[in-house]
C-alpha positions as CSV (number, residue, x, y, z in Angstrom):
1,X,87.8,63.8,157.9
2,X,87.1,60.9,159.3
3,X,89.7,58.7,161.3
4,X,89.2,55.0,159.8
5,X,92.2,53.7,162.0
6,X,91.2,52.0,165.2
7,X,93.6,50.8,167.9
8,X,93.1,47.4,169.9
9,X,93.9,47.2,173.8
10,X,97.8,46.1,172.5
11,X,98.0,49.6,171.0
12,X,98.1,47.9,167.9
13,X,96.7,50.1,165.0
14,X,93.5,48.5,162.5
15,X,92.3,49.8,159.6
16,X,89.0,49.1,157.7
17,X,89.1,46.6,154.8
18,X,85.6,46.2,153.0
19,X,83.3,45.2,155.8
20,X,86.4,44.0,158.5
21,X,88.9,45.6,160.4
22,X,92.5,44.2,159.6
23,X,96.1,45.6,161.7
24,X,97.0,48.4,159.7
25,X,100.4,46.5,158.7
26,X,98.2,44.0,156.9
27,X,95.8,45.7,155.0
28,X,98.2,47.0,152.8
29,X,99.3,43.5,151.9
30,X,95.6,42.3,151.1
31,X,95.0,45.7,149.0
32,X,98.3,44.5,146.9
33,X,96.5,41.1,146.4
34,X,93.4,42.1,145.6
35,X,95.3,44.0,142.9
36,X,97.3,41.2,142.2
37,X,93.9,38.7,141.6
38,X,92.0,41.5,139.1
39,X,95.4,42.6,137.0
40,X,95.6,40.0,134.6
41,X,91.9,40.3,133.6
42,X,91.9,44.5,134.5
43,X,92.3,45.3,130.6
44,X,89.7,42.9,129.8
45,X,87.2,43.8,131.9
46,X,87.8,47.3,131.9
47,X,86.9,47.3,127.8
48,X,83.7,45.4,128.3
49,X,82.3,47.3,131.3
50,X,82.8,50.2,129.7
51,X,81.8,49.1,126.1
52,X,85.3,50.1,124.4
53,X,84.8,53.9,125.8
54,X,87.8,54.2,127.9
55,X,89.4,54.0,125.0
56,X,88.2,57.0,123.5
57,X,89.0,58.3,126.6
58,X,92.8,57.5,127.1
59,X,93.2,58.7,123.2
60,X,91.4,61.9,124.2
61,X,93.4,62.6,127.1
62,X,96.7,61.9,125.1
63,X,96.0,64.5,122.5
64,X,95.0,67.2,125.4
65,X,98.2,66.4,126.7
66,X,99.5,67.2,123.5
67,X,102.2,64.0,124.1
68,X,104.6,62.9,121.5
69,X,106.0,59.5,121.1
70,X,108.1,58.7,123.5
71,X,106.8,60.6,125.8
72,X,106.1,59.3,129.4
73,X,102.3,60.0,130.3
């Protein structure tokens, strides 16, 4: 495996984030806002990049997982 984390002459520890390398502490603050920007819309685009399919999807994988209302999939 591959080790993505780099360290800086301060010994401080980056990571890569898309094409730049960010301290490790931070990246997992701009992944959070990246999911932050894309959640409101997420459902939205999700249904028309997939032209309504992942919905037969998610009902196909609840009736494999034989789950009854209520329960917590």
């Amino acid at each position: 495996m591959i080790n993505m984390v780099k360290k800086n002459t301060y010994n401080e520890k980056y990571a890569s984030f898309g094409n730049n390398d960010v301290p490790e502490k931070l990246k997992y603050e701009l992944i959070e806002n990246v999911f932050d920007k894309v959640a409101e819309h997420y459902d939205e685009m999700n249904n028309l990049i997939s032209f309504g399919l992942h919905h037969r999807w998610k009902h196909f994988t609840v009736k494999m997982a034989q789950a009854k209302p209520g329960d917590l999939i």
